[in-house]
C-alpha positions as CSV (number, residue, x, y, z in Angstrom):
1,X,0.8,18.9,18.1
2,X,0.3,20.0,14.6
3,X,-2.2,17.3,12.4
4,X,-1.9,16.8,8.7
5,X,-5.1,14.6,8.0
6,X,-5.8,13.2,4.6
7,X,-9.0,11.4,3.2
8,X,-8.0,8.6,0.6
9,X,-11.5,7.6,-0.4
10,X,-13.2,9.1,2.2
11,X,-14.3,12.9,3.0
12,X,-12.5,14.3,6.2
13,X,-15.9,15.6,7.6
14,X,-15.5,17.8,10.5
15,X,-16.2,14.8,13.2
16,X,-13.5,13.3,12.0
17,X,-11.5,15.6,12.2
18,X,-12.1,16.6,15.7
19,X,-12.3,12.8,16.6
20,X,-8.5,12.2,15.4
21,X,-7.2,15.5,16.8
22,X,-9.3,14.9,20.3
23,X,-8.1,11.0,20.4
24,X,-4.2,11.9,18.9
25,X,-4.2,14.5,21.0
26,X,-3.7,12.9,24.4
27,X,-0.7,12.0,22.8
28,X,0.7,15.6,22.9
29,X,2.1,15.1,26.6
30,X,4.5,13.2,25.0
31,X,5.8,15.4,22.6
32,X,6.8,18.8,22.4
33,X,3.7,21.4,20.7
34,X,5.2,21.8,17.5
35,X,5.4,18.1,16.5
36,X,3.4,17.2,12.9
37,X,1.3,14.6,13.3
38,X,0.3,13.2,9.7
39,X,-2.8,11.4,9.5
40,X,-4.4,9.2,6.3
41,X,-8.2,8.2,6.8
42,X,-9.2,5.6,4.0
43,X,-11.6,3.2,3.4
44,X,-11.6,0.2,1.0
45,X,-14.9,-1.7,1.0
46,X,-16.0,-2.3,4.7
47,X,-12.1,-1.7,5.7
48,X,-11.5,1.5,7.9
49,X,-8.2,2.4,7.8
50,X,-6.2,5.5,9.6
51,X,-2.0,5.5,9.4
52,X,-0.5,7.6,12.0
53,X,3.0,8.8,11.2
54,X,4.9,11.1,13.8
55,X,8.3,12.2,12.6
56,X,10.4,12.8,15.6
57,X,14.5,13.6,14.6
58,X,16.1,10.4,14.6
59,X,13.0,8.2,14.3
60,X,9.4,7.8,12.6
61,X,6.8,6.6,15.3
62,X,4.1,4.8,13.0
63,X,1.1,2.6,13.5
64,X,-2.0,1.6,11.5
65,X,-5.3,0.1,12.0
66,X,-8.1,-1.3,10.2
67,X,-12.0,-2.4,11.6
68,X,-15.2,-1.6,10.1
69,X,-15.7,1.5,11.8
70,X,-13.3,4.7,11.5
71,X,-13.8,5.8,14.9
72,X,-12.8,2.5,16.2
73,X,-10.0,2.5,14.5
74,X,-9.2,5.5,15.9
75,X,-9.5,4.7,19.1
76,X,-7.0,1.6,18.7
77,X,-4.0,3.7,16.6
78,X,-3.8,6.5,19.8
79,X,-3.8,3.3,22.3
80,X,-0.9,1.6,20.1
81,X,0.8,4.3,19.6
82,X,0.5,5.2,23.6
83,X,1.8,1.6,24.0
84,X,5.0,1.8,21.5
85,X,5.9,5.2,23.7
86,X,6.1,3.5,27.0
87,X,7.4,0.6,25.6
88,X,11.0,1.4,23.5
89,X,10.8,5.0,25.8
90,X,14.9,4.8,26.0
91,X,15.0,3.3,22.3
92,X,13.2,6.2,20.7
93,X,15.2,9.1,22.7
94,X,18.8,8.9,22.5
95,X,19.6,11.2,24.9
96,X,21.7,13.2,23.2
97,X,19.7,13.9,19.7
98,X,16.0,13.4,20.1
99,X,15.5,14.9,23.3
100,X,14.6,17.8,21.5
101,X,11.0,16.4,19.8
102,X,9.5,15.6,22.9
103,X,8.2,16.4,26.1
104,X,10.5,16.3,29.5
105,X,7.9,14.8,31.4
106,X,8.0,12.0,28.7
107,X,11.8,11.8,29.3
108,X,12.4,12.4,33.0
109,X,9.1,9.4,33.3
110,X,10.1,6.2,34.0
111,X,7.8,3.2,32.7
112,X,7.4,-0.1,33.7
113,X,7.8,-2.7,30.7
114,X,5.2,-4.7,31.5
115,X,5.2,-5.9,28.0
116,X,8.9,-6.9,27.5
117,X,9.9,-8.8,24.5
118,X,10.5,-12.5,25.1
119,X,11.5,-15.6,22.7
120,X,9.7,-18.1,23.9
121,X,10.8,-20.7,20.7
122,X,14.2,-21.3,18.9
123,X,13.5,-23.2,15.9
124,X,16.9,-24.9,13.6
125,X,16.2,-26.7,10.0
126,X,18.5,-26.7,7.2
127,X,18.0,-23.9,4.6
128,X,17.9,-25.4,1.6
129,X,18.9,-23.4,-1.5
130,X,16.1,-22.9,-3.5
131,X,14.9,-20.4,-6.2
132,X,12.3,-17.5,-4.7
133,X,9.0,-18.9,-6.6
134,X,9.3,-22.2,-5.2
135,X,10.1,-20.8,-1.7
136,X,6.4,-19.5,-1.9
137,X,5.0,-23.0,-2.7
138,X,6.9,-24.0,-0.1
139,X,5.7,-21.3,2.5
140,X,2.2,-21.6,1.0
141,X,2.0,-25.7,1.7
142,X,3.4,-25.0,5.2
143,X,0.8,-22.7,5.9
144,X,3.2,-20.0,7.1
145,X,3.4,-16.2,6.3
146,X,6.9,-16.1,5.6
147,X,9.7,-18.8,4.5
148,X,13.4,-18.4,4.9
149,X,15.5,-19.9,2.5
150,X,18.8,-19.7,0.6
151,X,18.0,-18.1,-2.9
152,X,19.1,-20.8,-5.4
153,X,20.4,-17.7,-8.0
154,X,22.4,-15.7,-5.1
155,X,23.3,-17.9,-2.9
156,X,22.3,-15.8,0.2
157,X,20.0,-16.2,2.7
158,X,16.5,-14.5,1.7
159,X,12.8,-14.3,3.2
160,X,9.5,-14.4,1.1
161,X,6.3,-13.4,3.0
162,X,2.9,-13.2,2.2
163,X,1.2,-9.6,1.6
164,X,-2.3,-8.4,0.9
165,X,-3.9,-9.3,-2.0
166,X,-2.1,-12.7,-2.2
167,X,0.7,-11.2,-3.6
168,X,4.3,-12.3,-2.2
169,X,7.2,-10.0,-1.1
170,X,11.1,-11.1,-1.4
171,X,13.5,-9.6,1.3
172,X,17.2,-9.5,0.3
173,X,20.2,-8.2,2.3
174,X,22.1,-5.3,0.7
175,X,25.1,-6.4,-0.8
């Protein structure tokens, strides 16, 4: 694996750096050697941050964590990252394109999906049509992180969800 590692914030001292490519680099039996790894250390007040971006053909495999400690948060990205592989194995390799970016022992390995995805809830209300600001004082009295609703000015079906920074995002569909 080849590693890209930035500092925003933060100097990539030489621990680091052997931390990330010793704890990333289990990882490599998974892909082939010349994969890029690109790594972003940052820190914001007591926030740790590292974003972990593999670009495989086809697909991005991407995870981020925060804690108060960097090599914590180390230590979490390579497990999640780990997990997301075994996980969606046969939706990140189509057999026919990606093969390519990784390793055959990744694709010839069968893994058990002990964590499958289940709906355990189905929820129905009416959507009522409603402009976007008032979808947000609706999400914000519900206590919810995101509100579906019918946008008022477009008459589709939109989503507003809470970001960091209690700012708000708006998701539309593409027309």
């Amino acid at each position: 694996m080849k590693f890209d590692i930035f500092g925003k914030g933060i100097e990539v001292t030489p621990g680091l750096k052997a931390a990330v490519e010793d704890k990333i680099g289990k990882l490599d039996k998974y892909f082939n050697p010349d994969t890029e790894v690109h790594v972003t250390l940052s820190v914001e007040k007591d926030r740790q941050k590292i974003e972990v971006t593999i670009p495989v053909k086809g697909s991005i495999i991407r995870s981020e964590q925060v804690s108060n400690d960097m090599y914590v948060s180390i230590d979490l990205v390579e497990e999640i990252i780990e997990r997301q592989l075994k996980k969606y194995k046969n939706k990140i390799i189509d057999k026919q394109q990606a093969n390519s970016a990784f390793s055959q022992l990744y694709v010839e390995n069968d893994y058990m999906d002990d964590e499958e995805i289940r709906i355990v809830r189905t929820k129905k209300f009416d959507i009522k049509p409603m402009y976007p600001e008032d979808a947000c004082i609706q999400m914000e009295l519900l206590g919810h992180n995101f509100f579906v609703f019918n946008n008022a000015e477009t008459g589709q079906v939109n989503v507003v969800y809470k970001r960091k920074g209690d700012t708000y995002g708006l998701i539309e569909p593409e027309e």
